[in-house]
C-alpha positions in Angstrom: -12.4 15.1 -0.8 -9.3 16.7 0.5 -6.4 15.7 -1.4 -4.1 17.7 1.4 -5.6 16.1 4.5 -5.4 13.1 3.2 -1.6 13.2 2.5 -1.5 14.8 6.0 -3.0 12.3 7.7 -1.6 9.4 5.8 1.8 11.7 7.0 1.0 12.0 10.7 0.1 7.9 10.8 3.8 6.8 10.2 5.8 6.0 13.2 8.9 8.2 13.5 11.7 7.1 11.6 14.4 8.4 9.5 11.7 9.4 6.7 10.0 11.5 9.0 11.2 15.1 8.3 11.6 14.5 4.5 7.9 13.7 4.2 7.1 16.6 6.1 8.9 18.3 3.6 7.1 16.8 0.8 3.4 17.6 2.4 5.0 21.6 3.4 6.0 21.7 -0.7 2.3 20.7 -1.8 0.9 23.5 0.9 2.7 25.6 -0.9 1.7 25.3 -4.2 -1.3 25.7 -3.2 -1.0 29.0 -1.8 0.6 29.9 -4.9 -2.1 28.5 -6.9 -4.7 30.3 -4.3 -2.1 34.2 -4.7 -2.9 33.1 -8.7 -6.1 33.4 -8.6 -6.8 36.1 -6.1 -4.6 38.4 -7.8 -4.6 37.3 -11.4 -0.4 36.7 -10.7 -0.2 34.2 -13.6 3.7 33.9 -12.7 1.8 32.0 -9.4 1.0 29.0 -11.4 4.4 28.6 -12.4 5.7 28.8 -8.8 2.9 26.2 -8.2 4.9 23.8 -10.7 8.2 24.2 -9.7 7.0 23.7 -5.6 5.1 20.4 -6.7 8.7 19.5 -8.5 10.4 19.3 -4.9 7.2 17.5 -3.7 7.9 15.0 -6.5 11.4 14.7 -5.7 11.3 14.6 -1.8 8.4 11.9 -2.2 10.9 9.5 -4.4 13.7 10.0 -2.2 11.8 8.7 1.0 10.6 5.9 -1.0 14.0 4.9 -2.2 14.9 5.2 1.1 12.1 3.2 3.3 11.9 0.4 0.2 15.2 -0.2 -0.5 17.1 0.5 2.9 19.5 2.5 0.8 20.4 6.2 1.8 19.5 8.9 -1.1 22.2 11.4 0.1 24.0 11.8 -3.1 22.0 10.0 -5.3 20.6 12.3 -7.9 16.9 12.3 -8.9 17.4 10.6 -12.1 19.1 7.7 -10.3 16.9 7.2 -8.1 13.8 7.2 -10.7 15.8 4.8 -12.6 16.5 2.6 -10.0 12.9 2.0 -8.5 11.7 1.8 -12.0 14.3 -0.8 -13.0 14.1 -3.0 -9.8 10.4 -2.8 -10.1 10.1 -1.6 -6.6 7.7 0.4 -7.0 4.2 -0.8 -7.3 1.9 -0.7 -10.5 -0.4 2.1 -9.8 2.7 3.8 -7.8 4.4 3.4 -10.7 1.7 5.0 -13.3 1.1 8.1 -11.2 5.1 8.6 -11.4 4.9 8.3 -14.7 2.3 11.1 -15.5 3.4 13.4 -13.2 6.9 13.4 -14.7 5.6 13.3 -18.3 3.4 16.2 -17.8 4.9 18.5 -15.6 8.2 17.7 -14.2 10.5 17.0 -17.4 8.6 19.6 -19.3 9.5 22.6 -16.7 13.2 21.3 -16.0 13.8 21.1 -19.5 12.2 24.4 -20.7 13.3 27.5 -18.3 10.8 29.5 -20.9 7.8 27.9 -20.2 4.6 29.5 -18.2 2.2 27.6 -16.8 -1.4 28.6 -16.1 -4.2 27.8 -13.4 -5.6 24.8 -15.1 -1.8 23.3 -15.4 -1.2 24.4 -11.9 -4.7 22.6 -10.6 -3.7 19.6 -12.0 -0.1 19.5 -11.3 -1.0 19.5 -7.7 -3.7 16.8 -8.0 -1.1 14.6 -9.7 1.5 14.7 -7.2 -0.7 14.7 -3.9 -2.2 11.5 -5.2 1.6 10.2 -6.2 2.7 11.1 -2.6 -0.8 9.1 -1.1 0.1 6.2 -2.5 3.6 6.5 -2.3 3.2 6.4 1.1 0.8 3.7 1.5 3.5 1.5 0.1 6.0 2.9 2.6 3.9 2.5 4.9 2.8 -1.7 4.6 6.6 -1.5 4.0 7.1 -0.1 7.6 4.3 -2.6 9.2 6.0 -5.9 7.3 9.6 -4.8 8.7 8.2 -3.8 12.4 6.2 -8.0 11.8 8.8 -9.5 10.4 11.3 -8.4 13.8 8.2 -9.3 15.7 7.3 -12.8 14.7 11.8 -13.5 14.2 11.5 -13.0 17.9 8.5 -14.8 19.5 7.8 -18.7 19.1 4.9 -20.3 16.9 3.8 -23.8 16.6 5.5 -25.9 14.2 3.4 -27.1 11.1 4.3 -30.3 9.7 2.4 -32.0 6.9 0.1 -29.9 6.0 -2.3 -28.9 2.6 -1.1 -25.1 1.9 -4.3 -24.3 2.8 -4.8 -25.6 6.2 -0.8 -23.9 6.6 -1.8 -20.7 5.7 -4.8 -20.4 7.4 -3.3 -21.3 10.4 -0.3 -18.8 10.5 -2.9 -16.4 9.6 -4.7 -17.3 13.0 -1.2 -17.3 14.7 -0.6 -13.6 13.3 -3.9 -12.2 14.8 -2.7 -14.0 18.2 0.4 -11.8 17.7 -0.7 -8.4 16.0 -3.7 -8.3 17.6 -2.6 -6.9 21.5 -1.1 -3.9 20.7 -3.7 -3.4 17.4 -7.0 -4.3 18.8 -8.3 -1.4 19.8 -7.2 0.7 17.1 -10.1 2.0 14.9 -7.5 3.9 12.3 -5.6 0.8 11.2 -6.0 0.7 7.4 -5.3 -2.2 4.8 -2.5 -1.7 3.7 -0.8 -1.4 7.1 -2.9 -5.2 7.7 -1.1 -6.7 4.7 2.4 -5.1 5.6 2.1 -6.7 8.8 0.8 -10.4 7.7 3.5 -10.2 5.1 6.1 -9.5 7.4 5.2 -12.3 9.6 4.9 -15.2 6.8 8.4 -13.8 5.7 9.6 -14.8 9.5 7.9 -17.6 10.3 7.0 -19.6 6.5 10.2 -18.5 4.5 9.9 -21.8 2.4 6.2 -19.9 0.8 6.4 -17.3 -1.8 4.2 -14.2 -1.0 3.7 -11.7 -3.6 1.5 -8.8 -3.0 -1.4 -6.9 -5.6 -0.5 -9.3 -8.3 -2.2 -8.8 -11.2 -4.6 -12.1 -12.5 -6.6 -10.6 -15.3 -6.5 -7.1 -16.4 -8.0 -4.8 -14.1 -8.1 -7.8 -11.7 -5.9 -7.5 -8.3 -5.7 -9.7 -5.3 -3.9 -8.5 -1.9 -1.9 -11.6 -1.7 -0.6 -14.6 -3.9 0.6 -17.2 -2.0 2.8 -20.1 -3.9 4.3 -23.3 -2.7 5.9 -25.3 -5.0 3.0 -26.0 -7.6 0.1 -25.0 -5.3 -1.4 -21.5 -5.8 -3.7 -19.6 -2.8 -5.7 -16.4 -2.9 -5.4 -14.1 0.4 -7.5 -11.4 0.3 -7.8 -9.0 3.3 -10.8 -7.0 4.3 -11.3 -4.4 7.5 -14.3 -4.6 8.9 -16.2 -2.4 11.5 -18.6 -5.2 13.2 -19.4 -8.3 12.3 -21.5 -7.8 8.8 -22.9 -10.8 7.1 -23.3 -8.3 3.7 -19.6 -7.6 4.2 -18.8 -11.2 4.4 -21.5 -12.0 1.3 -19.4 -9.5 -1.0 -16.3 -10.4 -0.2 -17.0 -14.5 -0.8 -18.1 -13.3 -4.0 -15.2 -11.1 -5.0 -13.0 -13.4 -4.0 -15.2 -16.1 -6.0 -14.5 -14.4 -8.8 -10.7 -14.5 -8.6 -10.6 -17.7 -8.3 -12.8 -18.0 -11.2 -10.3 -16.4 -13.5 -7.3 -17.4 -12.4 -8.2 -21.2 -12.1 -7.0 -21.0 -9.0 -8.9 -23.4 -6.4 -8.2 -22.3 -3.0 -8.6 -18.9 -0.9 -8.3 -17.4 2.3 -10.9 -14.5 3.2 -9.1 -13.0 6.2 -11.8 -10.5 7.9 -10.3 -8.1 10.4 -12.7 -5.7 12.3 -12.3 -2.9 14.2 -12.2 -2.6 17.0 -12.3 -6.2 17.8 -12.1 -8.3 21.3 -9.8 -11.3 19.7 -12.2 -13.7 18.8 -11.1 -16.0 16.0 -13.5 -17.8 13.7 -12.7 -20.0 10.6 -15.2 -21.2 8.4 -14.4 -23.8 5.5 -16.8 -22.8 2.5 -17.0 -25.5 -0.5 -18.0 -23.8 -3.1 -20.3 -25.6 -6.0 -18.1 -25.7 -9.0 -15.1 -28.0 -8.9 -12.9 -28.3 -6.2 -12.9 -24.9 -5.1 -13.0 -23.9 -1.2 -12.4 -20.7 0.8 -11.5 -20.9 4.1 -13.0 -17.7 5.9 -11.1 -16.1 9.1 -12.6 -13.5 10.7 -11.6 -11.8 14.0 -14.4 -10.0 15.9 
């Protein structure tokens, strides 16, 4: 696994935008420090791994500002770095495992090198130091990036009609907006084999937010410890699991697993009603939904796949 052409390509995805250049930036700091890391090593420079540290600092940095600036629509000219970590840890805007990969980096490495002008760091330190912050910058960006994709849906959906839904169980109301979003994000998506998750979620977020304002839609909420769903969906007292999966041809394992995970969700959360939404790549726009009763209680998941 390459941490660097990961962030590279997870760079090179996003659509051009004000961002653009300081994330470049970011990826150009973490090449960097690993040359320095690399000069280290080849020349037995220990001053290198130090160099290493304070290059994966203005990675660190440059990675927080774009965030503050894609999540909160706020510009970070003039905002100092301890604002800004303060304010996207205070307004919880930045997600759980975003938010843990912040924290170590800065624990480890980043306060400890501001604060200390006398302290050397060697390879190991350097190593990890870079490890840290390319995975903080990876999923950084992920969440700028469903961010990007719920904005680009939400002006979208805002601007094209959809049918009305009157009377309806939240289940039957979500799962049809769900169908109406494929109708919508599927011509200019369909043929895309690169699309990833998170950019699927950004997108079906952004479009509920348009079109269903009156439903609550909270993203990787938490319902047990180590247990995450994509989507919580709330309306008035009624609680709905969306889950999201990509596909790559129709799989009936893929489908199997998924029913299960999702199963289980419901299972500890008490919660009695789910939407599986399949989305496969590439796909011709067929739309199938399957109502699945499940044994115990009430439970039912409603499966929409598009193929």
């Amino acid at each position: 696994m390459n941490l660097l052409e990961i962030l590279r390509s997870r760079v090179d995805g996003l659509p051009e935008g004000d961002y653009t250049q300081g994330l470049k930036a970011v990826l150009q700091h973490i090449e960097v420090a690993s040359r320095h890391l690399e000069r280290g090593q080849a020349d037995a420079d220990d001053t290198a791994f130090t160099d290493a540290i304070y290059r994966t600092n203005q990675a660190f940095e440059g990675s927080l500002k774009e965030a503050y600036r894609v999540l909160t629509s706020k510009d970070p000219a003039g905002e100092s770095p301890y604002n800004i970590e303060n304010y996207l840890q205070q307004q919880n805007v930045l997600r759980p495992r975003v938010l843990a990969q912040l924290t170590n980096y800065r624990r480890e490495w980043r306060n400890p090198s501001t604060h200390d002008y006398r302290l050397d760091f060697d390879e190991d330190e350097a190593l990890l130091a870079i490890v840290t912050v390319s995975a903080f910058a990876i999923v950084l960006i992920d969440q700028i990036t469903e961010r990007i994709s719920f904005e680009q849906a939400k002006i979208v959906a805002a601007e094209q009609p959809t049918s009305p839904l009157i009377a309806q169980s939240l289940l039957e109301k979500v799962s049809t907006l769900v169908e109406q979003f494929t109708i919508q994000f599927n011509p200019t998506h369909a043929d895309r084999t690169d699309i990833r998750e998170v950019e699927i979620i950004g997108a079906l977020t952004g479009f509920l937010a348009a079109t269903a304002p009156e439903l609550k839609t909270l993203v990787e909420v938490m319902l047990a410890p180590n247990v995450r769903v994509d989507l919580l969906i709330t309306s008035g007292d009624e609680r709905l699991i969306l889950e999201v999966k990509r596909g790559r041809g129709v799989s009936h394992k893929v489908t199997e697993d998924a029913v299960k995970q999702v199963t289980f969700y419901m299972g500890v959360s008490s919660i009695n009603q789910a939407i599986l939404f399949i989305y496969n790549l590439p796909n011709s726009g067929n739309l199938t939904r399957l109502a699945q009763p499940l044994l115990l209680r009430n439970d039912r998941i409603v499966i929409i796949s598009v193929t």
